[in-house]
ZATOR-932615 format. One record per atom (N, C-alpha, C): x, y, z; residue in three letters. Coordinates in nm, 2 decimals, decimal comma. Example, Ala and Ser with C-alpha at 12.3 -4.5 7.8 and 13.67 -1.06 7.14 Angstrom:
       xx       yy       zz   resn
     1,32    -0,57     0,78    Ala
     1,23    -0,45     0,78    Ala
     1,32    -0,33     0,78    Ala
     1,28    -0,22     0,71    Ser
     1,37    -0,11     0,71    Ser
     1,29     0,00     0,79    Ser
END
This chain:
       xx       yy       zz   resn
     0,08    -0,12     0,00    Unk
     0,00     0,00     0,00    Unk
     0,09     0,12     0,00    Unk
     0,04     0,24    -0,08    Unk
     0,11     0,35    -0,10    Unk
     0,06     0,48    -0,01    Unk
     0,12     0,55     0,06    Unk
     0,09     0,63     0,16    Unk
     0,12     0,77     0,04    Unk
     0,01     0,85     0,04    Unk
     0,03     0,95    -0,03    Unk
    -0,03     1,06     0,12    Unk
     0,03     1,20     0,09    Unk
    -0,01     1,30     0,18    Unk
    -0,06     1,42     0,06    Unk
    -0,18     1,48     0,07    Unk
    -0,23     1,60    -0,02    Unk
    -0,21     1,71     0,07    Unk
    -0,15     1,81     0,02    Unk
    -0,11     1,89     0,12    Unk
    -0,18     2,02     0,09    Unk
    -0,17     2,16     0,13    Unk
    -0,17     2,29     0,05    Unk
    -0,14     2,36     0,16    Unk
    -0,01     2,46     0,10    Unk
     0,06     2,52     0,16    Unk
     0,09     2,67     0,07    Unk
    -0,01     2,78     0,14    Unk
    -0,10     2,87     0,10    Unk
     0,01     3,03     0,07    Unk
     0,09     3,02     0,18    Unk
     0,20     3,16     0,22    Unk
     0,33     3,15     0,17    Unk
     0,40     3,09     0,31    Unk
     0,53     3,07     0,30    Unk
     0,56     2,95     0,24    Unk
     0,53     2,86     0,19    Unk
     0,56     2,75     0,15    Unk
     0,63     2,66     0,30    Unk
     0,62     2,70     0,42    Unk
     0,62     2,60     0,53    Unk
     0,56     2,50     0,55    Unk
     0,45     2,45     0,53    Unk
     0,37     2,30     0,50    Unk
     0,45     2,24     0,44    Unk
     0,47     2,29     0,30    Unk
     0,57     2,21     0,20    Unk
     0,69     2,17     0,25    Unk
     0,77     2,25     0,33    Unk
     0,90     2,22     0,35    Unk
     0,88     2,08     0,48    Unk
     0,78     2,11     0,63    Unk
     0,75     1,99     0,71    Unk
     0,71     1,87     0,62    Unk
     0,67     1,87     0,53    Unk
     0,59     1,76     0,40    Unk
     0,68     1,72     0,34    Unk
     0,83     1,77     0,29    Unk
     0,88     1,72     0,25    Unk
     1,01     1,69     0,33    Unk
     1,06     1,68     0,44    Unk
     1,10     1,63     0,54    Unk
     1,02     1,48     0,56    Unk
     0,90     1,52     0,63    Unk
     0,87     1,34     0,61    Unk
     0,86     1,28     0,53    Unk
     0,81     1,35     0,42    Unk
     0,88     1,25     0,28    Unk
     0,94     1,19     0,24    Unk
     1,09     1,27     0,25    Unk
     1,25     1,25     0,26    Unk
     1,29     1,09     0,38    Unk
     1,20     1,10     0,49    Unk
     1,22     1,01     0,58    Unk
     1,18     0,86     0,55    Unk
     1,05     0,90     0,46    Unk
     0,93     0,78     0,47    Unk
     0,90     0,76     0,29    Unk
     0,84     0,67     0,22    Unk
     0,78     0,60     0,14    Unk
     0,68     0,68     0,15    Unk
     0,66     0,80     0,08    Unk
     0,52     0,92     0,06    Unk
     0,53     0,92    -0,05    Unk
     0,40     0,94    -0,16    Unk
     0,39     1,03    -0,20    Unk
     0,36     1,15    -0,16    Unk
     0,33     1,25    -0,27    Unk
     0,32     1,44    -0,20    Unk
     0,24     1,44    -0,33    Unk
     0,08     1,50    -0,32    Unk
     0,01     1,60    -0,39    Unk
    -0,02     1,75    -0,35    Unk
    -0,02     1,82    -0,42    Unk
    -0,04     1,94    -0,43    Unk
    -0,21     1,94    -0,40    Unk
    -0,26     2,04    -0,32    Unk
    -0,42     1,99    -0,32    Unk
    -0,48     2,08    -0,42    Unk
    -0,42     2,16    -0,50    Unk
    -0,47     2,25    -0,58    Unk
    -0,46     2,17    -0,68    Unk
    -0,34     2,12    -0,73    Unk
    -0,37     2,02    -0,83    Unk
    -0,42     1,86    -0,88    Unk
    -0,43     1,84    -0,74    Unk
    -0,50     1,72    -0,69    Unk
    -0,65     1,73    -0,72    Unk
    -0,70     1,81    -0,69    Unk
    -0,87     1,84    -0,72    Unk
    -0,91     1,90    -0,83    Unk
    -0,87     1,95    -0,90    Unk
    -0,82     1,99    -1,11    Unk
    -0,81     1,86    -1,11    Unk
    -0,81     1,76    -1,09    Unk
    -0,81     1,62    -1,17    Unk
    -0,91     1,60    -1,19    Unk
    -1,04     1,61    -1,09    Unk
    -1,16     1,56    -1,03    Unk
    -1,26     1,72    -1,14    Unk
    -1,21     1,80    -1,13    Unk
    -1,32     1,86    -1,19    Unk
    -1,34     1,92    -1,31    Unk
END
């Protein structure tokens, strides 16, 4: 099973950078939530 995290990280791009820390650590994928839900509509 694939662990994906949807994220959105609105200002400083700080979400992004903690998001991609555990990424770096763990078997994640990373979606963008803005372009995660442009798929769907």
């Amino acid at each position: 099973m694939e662990t994906t995290i949807i994220y959105y990280s609105k200002h400083h791009g700080n979400t992004k950078k903690v998001i991609d820390a555990i990424a770096s650590e763990n078997q994640i994928a990373l979606e963008n939530a803005r372009a995660f839900y442009r798929k769907f509509i």
